[in-house]
N, C-alpha and C positions, 0 to 999 in steps of 0.2 A: 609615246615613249616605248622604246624596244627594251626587252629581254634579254639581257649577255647569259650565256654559261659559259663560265670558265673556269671551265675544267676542274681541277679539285677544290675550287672552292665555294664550287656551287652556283645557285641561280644568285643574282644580283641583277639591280637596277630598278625595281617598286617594289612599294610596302603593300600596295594595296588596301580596304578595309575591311570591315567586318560585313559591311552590305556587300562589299563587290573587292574580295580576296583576288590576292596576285597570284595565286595558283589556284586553279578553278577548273573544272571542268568545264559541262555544258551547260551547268546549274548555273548561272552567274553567282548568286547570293551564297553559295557552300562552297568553303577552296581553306586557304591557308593566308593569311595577311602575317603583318611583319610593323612593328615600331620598334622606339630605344630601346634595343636590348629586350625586346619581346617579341613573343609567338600566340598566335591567337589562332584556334580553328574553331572555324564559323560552319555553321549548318541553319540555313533556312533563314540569313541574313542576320542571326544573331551569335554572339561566341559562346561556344560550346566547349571548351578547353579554353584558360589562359595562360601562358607558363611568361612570369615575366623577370625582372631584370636579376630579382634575388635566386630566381629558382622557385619562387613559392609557384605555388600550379592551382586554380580554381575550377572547376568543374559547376556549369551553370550559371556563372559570373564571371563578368569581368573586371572584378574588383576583389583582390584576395586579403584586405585592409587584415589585420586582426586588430584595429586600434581598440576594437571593444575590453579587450579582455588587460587594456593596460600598454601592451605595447606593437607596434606595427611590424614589428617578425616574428611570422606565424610558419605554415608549411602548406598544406591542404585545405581549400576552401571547397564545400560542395552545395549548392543554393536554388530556389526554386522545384524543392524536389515534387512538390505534389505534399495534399494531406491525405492521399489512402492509398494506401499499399504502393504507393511509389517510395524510394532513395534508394540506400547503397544493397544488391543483393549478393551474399556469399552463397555457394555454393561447397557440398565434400565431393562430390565429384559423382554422387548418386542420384538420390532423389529428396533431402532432404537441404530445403533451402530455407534460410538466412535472411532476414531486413532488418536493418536501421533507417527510419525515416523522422521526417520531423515535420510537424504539421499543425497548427492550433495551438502556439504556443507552448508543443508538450514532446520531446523525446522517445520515440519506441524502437524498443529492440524486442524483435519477434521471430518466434520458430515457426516456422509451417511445415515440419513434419511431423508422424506420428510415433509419440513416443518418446522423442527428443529433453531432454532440459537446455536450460543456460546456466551454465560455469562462471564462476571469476574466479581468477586464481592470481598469485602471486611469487614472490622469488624467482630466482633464475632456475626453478624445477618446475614454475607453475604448480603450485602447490592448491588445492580448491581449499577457498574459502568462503564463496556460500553458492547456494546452487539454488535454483528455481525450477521447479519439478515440474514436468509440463502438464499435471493436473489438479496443479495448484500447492500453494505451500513454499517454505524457506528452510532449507536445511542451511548443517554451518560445519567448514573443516571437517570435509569426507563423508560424512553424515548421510547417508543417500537414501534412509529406510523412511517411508512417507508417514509411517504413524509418529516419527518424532519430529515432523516439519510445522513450522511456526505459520498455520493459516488463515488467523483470523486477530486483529486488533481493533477495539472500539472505546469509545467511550461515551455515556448518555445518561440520560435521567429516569426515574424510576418513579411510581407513585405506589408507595406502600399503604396497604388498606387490614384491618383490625378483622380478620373470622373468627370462628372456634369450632371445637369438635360437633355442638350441637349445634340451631339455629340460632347465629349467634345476635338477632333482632335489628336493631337502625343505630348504625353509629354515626353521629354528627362529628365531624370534624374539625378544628380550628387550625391544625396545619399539617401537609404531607407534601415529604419533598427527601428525594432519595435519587443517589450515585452511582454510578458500576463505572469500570474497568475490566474489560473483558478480554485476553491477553489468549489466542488460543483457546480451549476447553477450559479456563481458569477464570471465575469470575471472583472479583471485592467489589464486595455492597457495601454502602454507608446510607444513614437513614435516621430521618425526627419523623415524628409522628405524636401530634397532642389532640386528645378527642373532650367533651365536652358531657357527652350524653353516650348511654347506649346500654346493654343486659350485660348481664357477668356471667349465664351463666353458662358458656362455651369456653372449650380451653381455650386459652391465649394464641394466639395463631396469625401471624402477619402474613399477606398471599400479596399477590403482586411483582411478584421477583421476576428479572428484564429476561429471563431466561430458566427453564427446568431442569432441577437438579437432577442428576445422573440416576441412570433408577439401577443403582448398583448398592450393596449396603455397605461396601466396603472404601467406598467414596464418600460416606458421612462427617460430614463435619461440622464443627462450633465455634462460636464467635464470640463475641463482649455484648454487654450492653449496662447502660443506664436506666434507670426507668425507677417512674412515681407512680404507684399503684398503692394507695390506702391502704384496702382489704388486705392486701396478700402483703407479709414480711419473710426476708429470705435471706440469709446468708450472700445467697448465689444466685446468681439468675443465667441464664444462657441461650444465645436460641441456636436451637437446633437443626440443620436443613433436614427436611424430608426429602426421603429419593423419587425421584419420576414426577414431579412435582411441583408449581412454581410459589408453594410456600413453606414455612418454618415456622415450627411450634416454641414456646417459651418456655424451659424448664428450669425449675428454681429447688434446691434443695437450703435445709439448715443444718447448721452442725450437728452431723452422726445419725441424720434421715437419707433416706433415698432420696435420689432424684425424679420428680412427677411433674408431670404438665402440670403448669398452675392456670386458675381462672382471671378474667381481666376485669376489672372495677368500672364502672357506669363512667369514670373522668379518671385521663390520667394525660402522663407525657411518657414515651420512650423515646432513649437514642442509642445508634447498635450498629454494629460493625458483624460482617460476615463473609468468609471466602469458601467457594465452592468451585466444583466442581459439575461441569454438564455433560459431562462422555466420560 
């Protein structure tokens, strides 16, 4: 089959395909082919660009379906990208480049300069609305100073255990089982703890805490609790964190005394709520 050009309206007369393109070089398998209402450029016998009848345009595919997402008019399809450090690369026109890839089931959008964050912003001013700070951390609406950025969320289990100020001897246990939420520098503790056997005669002292309290004094804080202890009757009970530390002392006052470490009874049950602070 021959090749017409004519003239303004271009080459006509084969489509060619994606193995063996109508406009081609020497390469046979790399050129330009041609279907209904589509354009296909091939490289290395496979399409590498589609642009087909609606205009949508795939990159790496030749198929720009969007039927996943609901309906089959999409715009940009880009596919096969590689899972490591291959997809789409932006560049500012320095030295500070730019990936979106997707790879393992998982979306990454990545800085590889130094120094750099990532932005989202919104309105027709691009206005930021949270930022990710390229040494970690989550600010939010302009926010850009790293000690106020959101770096760390957890949550886990804890096994609270009965010390005191002295040797506080063998505590046998019948149950321990404790909570946290750790939000940033910000921990809530929750916690049951019932013992059977063990001395009294150490202050009260629960240790085991998923994280050490801030060794600051001005970061002290108190919590609730419940608790069966015989020996000791109180008004109040409270525990108290100690700073630099991963435990909390139990202090209990009655009406119109101070407040003092109390001692813990040979059997008991507590249950106890506490939020601290770790920096």
């Amino acid at each position: 089959m021959s090749i017409t050009i004519n003239g303004s309206t271009g080459i006509s007369g084969v489509d060619g395909s994606v193995s063996t393109p109508a406009i081609r070089g020497a390469d046979s398998d790399t050129g330009i082919s041609f279907g209904t209402n589509e354009v296909k450029i091939n490289t290395n016998g496979t399409a590498a660009i589609n642009i087909d009848s609606t205009q949508q345009t795939g990159f790496g595919t030749s198929s720009v379906s969007f039927s996943q997402f609901g309906s089959n008019t999409g715009g940009i399809a880009v596919a096969d990208l590689g899972a490591t450090n291959t997809g789409i690369k932006l560049s500012d026109g320095n030295y500070h480049n730019y990936l979106v890839q997707a790879g393992n089931s998982n979306l990454y959008l990545s800085h590889y300069g130094d120094g750099g964050d990532i932005i989202f912003g919104t309105g027709s001013s691009g206005n930021e609305r949270a930022r990710i700070l390229y040494n970690g951390g989550l600010t939010f609406n302009g926010d850009t100073a790293a000690v106020n950025a959101l770096d760390d969320y957890e949550e886990g289990t804890w096994s609270p255990t009965i010390t005191g100020g002295t040797t506080p001897g063998t505590v046998t246990y019948s149950y321990q089982a404790g909570s946290y939420v750790k939000v940033g520098g910000k921990v809530t503790l929750t916690w049951y703890v019932q013992w059977s056997s063990g001395t009294g005669s150490g202050t009260f002292t629960i240790g085991g805490l998923p994280f050490a309290t801030a060794n600051d004094l001005s970061r002290i804080t108190t919590g609730s609790v419940m608790m069966d202890s015989v020996s000791y009757s109180a008004d109040y009970v409270v525990p108290y964190s100690q700073y630099g530390t991963t435990e909390m002392l139990l202090y209990g006052t009655t009406a119109g005394n101070s407040w003092a470490a109390i001692p813990y009874d040979a059997n008991g049950a507590i249950i106890g709520h506490l939020t601290y602070r770790t920096n």
